[in-house]
C-alpha positions as CSV (number, residue, x, y, z in Angstrom):
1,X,-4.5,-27.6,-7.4
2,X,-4.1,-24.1,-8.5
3,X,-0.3,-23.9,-10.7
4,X,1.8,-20.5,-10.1
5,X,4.1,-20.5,-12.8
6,X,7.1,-17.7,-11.6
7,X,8.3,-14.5,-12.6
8,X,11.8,-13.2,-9.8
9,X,13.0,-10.3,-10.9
10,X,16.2,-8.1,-10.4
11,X,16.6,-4.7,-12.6
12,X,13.6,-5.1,-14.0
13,X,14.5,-8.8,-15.8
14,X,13.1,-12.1,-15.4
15,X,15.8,-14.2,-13.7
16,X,16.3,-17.5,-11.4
17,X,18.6,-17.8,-8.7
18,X,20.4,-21.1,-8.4
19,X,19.7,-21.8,-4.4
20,X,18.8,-18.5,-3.0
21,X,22.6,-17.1,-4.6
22,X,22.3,-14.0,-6.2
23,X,25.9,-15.0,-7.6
24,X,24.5,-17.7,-9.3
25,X,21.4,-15.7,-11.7
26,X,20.2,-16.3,-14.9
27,X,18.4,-14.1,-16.4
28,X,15.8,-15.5,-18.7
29,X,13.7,-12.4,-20.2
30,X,15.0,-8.8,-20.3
31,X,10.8,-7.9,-20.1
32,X,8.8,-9.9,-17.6
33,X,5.8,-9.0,-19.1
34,X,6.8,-11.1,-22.3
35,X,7.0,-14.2,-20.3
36,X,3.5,-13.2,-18.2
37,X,2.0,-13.1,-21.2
38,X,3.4,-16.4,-22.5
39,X,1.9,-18.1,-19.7
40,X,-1.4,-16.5,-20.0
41,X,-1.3,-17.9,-23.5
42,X,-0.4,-21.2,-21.9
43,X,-3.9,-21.1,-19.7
44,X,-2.3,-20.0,-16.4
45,X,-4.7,-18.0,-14.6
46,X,-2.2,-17.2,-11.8
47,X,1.9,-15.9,-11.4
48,X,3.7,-16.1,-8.6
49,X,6.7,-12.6,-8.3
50,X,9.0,-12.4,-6.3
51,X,11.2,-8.8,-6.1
52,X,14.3,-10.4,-5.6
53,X,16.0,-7.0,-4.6
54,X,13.1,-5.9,-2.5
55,X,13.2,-9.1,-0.4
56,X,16.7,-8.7,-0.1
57,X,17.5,-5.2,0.2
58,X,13.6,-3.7,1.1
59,X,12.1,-1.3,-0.7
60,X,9.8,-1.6,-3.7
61,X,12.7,-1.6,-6.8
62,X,10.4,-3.3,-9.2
63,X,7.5,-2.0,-8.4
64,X,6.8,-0.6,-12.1
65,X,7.5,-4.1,-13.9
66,X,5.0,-5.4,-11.5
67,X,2.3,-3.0,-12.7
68,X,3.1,-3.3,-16.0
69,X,2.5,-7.3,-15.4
70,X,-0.9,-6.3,-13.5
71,X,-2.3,-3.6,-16.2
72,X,-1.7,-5.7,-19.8
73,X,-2.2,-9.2,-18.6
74,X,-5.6,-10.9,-16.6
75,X,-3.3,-12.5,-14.7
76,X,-3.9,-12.9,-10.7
77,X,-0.6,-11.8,-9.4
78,X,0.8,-12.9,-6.2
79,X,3.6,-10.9,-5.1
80,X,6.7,-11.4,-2.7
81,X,9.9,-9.6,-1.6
82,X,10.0,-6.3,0.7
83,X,7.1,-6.1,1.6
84,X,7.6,-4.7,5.0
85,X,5.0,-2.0,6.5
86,X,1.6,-1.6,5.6
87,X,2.1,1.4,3.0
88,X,3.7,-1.0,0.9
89,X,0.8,-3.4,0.9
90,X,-1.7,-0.4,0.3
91,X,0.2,0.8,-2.6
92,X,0.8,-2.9,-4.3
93,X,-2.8,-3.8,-3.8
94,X,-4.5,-0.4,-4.8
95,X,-2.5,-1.3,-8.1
96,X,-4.5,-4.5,-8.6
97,X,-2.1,-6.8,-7.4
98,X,-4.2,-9.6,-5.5
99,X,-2.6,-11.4,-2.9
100,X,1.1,-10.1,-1.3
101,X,3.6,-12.4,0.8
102,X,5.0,-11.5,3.7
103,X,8.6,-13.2,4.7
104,X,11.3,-11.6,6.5
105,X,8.3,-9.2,7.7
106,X,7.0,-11.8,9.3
107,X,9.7,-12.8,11.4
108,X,11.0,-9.0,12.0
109,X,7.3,-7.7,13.0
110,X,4.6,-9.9,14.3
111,X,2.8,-7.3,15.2
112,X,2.6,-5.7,11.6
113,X,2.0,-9.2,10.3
114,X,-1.0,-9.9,12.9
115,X,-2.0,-6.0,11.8
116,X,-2.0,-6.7,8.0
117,X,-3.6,-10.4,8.3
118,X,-6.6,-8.2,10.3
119,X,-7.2,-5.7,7.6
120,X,-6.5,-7.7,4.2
121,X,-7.2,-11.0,5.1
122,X,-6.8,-13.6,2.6
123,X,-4.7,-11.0,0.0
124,X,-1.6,-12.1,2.5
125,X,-0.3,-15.0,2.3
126,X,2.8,-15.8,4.8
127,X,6.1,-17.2,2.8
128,X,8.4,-19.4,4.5
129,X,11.5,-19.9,3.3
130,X,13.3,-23.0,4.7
131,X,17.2,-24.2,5.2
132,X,17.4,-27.1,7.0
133,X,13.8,-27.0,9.3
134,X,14.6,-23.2,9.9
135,X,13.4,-20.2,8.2
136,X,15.4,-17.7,6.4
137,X,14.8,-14.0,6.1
138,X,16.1,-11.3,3.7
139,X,16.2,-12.7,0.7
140,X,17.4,-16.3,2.0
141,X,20.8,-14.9,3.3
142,X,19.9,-15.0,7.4
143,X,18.5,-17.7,9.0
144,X,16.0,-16.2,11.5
145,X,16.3,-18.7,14.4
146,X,12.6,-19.9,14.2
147,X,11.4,-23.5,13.1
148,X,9.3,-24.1,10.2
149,X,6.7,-25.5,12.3
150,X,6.9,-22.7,14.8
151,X,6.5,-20.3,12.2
152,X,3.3,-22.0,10.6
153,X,2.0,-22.5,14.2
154,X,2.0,-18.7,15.2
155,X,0.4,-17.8,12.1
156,X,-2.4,-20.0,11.4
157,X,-3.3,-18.9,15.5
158,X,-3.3,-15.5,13.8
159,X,-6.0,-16.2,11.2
160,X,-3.4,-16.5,7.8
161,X,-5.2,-18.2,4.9
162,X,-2.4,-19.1,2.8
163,X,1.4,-20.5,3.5
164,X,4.2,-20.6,1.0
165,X,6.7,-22.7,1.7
166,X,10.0,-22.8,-0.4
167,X,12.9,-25.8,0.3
168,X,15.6,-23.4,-0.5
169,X,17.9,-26.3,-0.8
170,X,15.6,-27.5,-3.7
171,X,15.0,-23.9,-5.4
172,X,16.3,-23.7,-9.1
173,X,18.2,-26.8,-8.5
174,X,15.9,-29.4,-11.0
175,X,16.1,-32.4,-8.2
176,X,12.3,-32.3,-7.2
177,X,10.0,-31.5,-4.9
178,X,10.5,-32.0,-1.2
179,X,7.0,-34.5,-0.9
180,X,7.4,-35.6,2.7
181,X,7.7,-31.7,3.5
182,X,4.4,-30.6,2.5
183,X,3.0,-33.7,2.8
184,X,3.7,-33.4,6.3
185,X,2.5,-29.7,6.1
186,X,-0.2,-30.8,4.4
187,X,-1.4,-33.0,7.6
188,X,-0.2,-30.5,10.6
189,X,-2.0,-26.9,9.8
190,X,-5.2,-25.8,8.1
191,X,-3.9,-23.1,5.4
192,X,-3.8,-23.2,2.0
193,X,0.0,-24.8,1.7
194,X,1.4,-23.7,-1.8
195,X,4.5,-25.7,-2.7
196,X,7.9,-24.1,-3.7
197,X,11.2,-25.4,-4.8
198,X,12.4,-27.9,-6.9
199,X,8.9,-29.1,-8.7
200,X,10.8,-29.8,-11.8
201,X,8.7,-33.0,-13.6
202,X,5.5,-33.9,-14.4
203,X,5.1,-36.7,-11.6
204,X,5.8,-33.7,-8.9
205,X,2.9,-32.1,-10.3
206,X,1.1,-35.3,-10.1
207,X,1.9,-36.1,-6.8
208,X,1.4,-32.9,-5.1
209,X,-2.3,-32.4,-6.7
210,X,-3.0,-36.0,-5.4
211,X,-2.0,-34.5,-1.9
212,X,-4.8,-32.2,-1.9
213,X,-2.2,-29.5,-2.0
214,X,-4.0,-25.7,-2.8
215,X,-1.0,-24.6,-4.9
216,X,2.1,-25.2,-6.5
217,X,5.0,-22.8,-8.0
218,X,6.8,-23.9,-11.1
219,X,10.1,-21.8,-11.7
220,X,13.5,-23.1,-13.6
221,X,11.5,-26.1,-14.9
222,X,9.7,-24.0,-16.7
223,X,12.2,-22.1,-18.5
224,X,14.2,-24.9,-18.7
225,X,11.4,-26.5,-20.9
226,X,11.6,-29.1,-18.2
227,X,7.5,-28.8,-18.1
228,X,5.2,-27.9,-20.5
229,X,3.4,-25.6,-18.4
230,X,0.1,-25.9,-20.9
231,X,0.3,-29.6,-20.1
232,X,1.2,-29.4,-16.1
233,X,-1.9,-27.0,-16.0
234,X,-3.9,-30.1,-16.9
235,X,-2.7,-32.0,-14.7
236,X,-2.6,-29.9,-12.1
237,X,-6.7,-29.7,-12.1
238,X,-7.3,-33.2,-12.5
């Protein structure tokens, strides 16, 4: 199982929301590449960002932390948040960034999202972001109306490779993964299923690379020191 330790960023600052509320941030680095390049030093191969203001707001706010992330780390750098029309994608992926995430894009535009899983393939991934069975857009503040399963449904038939899927009632909150969720995942539909939210021990880790899960994103844990991320890489491959 591939480990995603996370970078979310606001103003250009590494930070965690507590539950999707942007009322309730910490920030943790005032220069995201300083933590990218911890975990690289750590033996990730991989970080998971997520423009916080771009996925709430749109727009491409930290678009120059990202590159700085991309051009002085080997990091493979997923990215999230605004990512709404295909000029956006260009321009992120030009700059070396290797896989993007659409969300609230991919409830607003299915046509877009068919458009941009056609041309770039696997460097989209879909993120689903879910309150209670039900996906929420713009930066977790709306819930969209669509069911998880719904969601995942309509865009494996399109050809997606990869699904991220974040228990927003689990995110920064240290109380563990939701198992049966992408356990259950894991069983219904045939994409890559990266797990979000709440891994926050060393038996999550455990237990979601015994699923046969393709990925999983640490966050608070990490910068909790709640997991050695060195040691959860480990794991993580076994």
């Amino acid at each position: 199982m591939m480990l995603f330790p996370a970078i979310d960023l606001v103003d250009g600052k590494a930070v965690r929301l507590y539950k999707g509320d942007y009322a309730q941030m910490t920030v943790y680095d005032d220069d995201p590449l300083n933590t990218a390049r911890k975990f690289e030093a750590d033996g990730a191969m991989w970080v998971h960002m997520v423009d916080l203001e771009g996925a709430r707001d749109g727009g491409t706010p930290n678009f120059e932390t990202v590159r700085r992330v991309v051009e002085q780390t080997g990091l493979f750098v997923e990215l999230g948040g605004g990512i709404r029309d295909m000029a956006v994608i260009e321009r992120y992926l030009s700059m070396g960034v290797k896989r993007v995430v659409l969300g609230t894009a991919a409830i607003a535009d299915g046509e877009f999202t068919r458009r941009a899983i056609g041309q770039y393939g696997p460097a989209i991934a879909l993120g689903a972001d879910v309150r209670n069975g039900e996906v929420a857009i713009r930066g977790w503040l709306e819930l969209s109306g669509m069911t998880l399963d719904a969601f995942c449904d309509k865009y494996q038939r399109m050809g997606a490779q990869t699904l991220i899927c974040t228990d927003i009632s689990r995110d920064g909150a240290m109380v563990g993964a939701n198992r049966a969720l992408y356990a259950d995942l894991q069983q219904k539909f045939a994409m890559n299923i990266v797990a979000s939210g709440g891994v926050s021990t060393m038996e999550d880790v455990r237990v979601l690379a015994g699923m046969g899960l393709y990925g999983a994103i640490i966050g608070k844990a990490y910068y909790t020191g709640a997991i050695d991320l060195e040691q959860a890489i480990r794991e993580a491959a076994i």
